[in-house]
N, C-alpha and C positions, 0 to 999 in steps of 0.2 A: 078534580085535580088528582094526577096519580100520588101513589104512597113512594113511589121510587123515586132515586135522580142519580143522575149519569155521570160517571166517573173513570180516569183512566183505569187502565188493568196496573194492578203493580203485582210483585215476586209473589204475595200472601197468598192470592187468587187463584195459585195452583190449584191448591188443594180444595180450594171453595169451585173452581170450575170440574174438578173431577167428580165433585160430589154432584151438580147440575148434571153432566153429562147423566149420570145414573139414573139422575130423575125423569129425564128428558125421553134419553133411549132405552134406558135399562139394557136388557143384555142385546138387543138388536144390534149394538154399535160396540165394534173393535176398544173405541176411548175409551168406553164408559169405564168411569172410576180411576182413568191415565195419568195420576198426578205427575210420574216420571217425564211423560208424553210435553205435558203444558213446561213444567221446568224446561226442558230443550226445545222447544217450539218460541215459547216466548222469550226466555231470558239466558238463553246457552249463543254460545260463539262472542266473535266480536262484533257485535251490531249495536247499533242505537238501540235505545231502551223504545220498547212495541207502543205503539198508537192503539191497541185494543180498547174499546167498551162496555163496560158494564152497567149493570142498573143495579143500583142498591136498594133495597127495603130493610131499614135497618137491620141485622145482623143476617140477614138473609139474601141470597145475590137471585136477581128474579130475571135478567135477562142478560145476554153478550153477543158482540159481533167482533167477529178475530180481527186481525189483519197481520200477517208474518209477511215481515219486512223482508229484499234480499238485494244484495248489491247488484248492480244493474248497467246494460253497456249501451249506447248506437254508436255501433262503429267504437271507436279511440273515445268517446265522453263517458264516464262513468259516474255513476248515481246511485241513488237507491232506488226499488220502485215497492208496492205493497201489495200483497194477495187475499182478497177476500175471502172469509170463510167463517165455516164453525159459529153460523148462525141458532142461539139456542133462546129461546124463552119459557119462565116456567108455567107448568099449568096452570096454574094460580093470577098469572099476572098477564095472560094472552087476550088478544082484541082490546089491548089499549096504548098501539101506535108507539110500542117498542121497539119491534125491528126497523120501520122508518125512523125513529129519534136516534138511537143506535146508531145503524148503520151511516147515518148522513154528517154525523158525529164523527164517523171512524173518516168518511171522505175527508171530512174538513180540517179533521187533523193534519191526514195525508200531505194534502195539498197545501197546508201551511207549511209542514216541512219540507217542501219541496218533491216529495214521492212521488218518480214518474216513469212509467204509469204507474194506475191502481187499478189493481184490473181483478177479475174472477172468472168461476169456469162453472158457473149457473146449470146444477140437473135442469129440466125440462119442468117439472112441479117450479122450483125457486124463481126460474128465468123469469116469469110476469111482474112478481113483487123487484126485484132487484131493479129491473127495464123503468119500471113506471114509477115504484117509489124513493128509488136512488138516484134519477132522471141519470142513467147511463144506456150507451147504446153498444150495439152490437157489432162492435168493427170487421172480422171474421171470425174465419170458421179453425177450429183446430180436430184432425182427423185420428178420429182412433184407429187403429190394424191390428188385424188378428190373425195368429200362428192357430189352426186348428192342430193341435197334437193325435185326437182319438175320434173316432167316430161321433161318441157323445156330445163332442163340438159341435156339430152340425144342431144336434137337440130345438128345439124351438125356444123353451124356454131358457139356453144358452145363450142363440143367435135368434131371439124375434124376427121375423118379417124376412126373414136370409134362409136360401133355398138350397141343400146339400147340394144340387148339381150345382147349382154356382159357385159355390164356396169350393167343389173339387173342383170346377174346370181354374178356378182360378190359384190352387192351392198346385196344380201342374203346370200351368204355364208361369208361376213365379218359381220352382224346382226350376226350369227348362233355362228362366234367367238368370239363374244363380249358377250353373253350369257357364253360361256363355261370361260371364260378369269377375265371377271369381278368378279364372284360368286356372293352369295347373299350378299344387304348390313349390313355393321356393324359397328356400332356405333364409334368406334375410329376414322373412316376418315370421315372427313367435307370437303366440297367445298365450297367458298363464293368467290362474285364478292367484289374485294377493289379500291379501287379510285386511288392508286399509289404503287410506292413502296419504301421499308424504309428499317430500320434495317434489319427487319424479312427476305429479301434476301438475308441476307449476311449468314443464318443461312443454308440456301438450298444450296448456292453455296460452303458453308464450305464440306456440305456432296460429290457435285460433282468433289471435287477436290479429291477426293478418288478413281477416275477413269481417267485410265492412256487414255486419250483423248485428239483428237488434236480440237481447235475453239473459241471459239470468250470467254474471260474471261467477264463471265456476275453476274459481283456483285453488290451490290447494288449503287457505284458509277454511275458503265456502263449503269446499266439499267433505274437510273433516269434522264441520259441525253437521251435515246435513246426512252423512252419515257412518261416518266414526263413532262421534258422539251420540246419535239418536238409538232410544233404547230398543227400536225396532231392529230384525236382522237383515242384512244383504249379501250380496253376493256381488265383489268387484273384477273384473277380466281387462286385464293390461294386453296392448300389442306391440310390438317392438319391433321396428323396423331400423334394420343396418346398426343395429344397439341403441336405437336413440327412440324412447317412450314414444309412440306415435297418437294414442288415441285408447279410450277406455270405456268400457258398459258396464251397469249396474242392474242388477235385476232380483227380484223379489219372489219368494212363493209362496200361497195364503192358499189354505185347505178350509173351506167352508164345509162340507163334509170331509166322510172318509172319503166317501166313492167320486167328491167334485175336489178338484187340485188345480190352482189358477197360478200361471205365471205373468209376471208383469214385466216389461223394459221400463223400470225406472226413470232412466237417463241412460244420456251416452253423448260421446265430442269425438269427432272422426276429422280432427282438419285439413287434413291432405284430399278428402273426397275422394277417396279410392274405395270404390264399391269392395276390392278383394280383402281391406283392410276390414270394412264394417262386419262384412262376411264372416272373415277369420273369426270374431266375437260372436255373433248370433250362432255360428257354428258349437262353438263349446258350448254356448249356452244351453242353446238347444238340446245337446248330450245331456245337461245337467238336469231340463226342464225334465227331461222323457225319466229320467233317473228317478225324478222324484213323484212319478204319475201325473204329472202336468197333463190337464185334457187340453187348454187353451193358453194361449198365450197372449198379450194384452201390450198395446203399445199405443201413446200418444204422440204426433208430431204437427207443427204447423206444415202446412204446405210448400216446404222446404224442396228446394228441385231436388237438392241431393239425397237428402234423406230420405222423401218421400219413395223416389226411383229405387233409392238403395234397396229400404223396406220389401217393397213391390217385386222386385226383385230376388230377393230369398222365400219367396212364398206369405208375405203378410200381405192380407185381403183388408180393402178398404167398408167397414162396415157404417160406420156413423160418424156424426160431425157434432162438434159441443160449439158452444157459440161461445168468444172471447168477447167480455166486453169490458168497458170502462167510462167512467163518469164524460159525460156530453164536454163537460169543460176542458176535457186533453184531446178528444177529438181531431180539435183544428190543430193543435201542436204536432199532433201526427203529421199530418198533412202535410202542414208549412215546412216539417223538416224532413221532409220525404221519408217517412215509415211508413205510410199507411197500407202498403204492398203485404202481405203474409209472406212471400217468397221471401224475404230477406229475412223475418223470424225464425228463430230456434228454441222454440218451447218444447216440453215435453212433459208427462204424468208429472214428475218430482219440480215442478214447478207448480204444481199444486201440492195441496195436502193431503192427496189421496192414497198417497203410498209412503 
């Protein structure tokens, strides 16, 4: 019989999860030691109190499986749904059917309260254990894209398996779409960087509730916990069309060395679907990325017509696909209520917990 048993996270567990993180990753991991990180992760905003798992040995925490809750739409119905993650067990307590008791724990929570979906965004190492021991499956595919900024982009160990000539034929004929896409400029649309967000979100997110779409409800509530308040930095860019907030991107910069500098797209809400509006933003951005030696730039999206095309269109190349998946038993609820298409999805990076 194990030494541990299983129990929710509560508010204490910050600080005993930051200390895990240490043990876990040591300096490998961004977290390690993040108590600020789990405070706003689990118990910041106005959300239900977190469905997370832990395993106790007495005064010692020997394993956890996350789940960050986030309010949630199809179409006009709104909900919660849950994101799996931040899978940790300590050295001490591994190969004894923790991550499975855990994680199927955090499901069953889920799905008592109603959380739908529960979903995660499985590396390639996790995806076996998650598929088999969580009995979830792999509904689609969500695509990363990439802004090479420098040569070094191309690198191998940057881009694996992806070939400099492809990545420039394709880094010029998405230039050549962004010409044909954007048009000339005109004075009704503006782009400005703002320091946070406010009201004025709620005025964007009024227009994309007019699109029958499944993902993450990002109103001005959602998005000044997700990141106003996160003690992580960003970078936010408002467009404004004819004075009336049109649409907004978020984007991140992480320097792993000096000489490697990664930019990310966060997020972003574009509801009008006007490629010149999406543009106008990746435009500054872009200024912003190169400013700070960004060699690459990093974007997730579901297979969204608009977004995808948009992407594709300003020069981001399609390099790899994560698998989306979720517990067997929401499956047919997809189905039955017509989601199970990815076209209608709008997920992105900051729908996980990777930025």
């Amino acid at each position: 019989m194990p030494d541990w048993k299983v129990e929710a996270v509560t508010e204490p567990d910050s600080a005993r999860l930051a200390r895990l993180t240490s043990i876990v990753y040591g300096p490998l991991w961004k977290r390690s030691g993040d108590k600020p990180y789990y405070d706003w992760k689990l118990f910041g905003g106005k959300r239900p109190d977190p469905i997370g798992r832990v395993a106790r040995a007495g005064e010692r925490m020997a394993g956890y499986v996350a789940s960050c809750h986030r309010p949630f739409r199809f179409g006009s119905k709104i909900g919660y749904a849950s994101e799996l993650g931040d899978v940790m067990t300590h050295p001490d307590y591994r190969r004894q059917g923790m991550f499975e008791t855990l994680g199927q724990a955090v499901i069953q929570a889920g799905e008592a309260s109603g959380y739908f979906p529960i979903y995660g965004f499985p590396n390639p190492v996790a995806y076996p254990g998650w598929v088999r021991k969580m009995d979830m499956a792999h509904v689609f595919d969500v695509w990363r894209m990439v802004l090479p900024l420098k040569p070094e982009a191309l690198l191998p160990d940057v881009l694996p398996n992806w070939s400099g000539s492809i990545l420039g034929s394709g880094l010029s004929a998405g230039r050549a779409g962004l010409r044909r896409l954007i048009g000339p400029c005109r004075q009704d649309l503006t782009v400005d960087r703002v320091t946070s967000f406010g009201p004025w979100a709620d005025l964007v997110w009024h227009d994309a509730l007019n699109r029958s779409e499944a993902g993450v409800v990002k109103d001005a509530d959602y998005l000044c916990w997700r990141y106003d308040e996160n003690p992580d930095t960003y970078r936010i860019y408002r467009a404004t069309l004819n004075g009336h907030p049109a649409a907004w991107l978020v984007t991140k910069v992480r320097a792993e060395s000096r000489d490697r500098v990664f930019g990310f797209l966060a997020d972003f809400c574009v509801p009008a679907y006007q490629p010149r509006i999406f543009h106008a933003l990746l435009k500054l951005a872009e200024a912003d990325f190169r400013a700070d030696g960004v060699c690459l730039v990093d974007a997730w999206i579901t297979p969204h017509r608009f977004y995808l095309s948009a992407l594709a269109g300003f020069g981001y190349i399609p390099v790899k696909r994560l698998p989306f998946i979720v517990p067997k038993t929401q499956v047919e609820r997809l189905r039955r209520e017509g989601w199970a298409h990815p076209r209608h999805w709008v997920l992105t990076m900051a729908d996980s917990d990777n930025v």
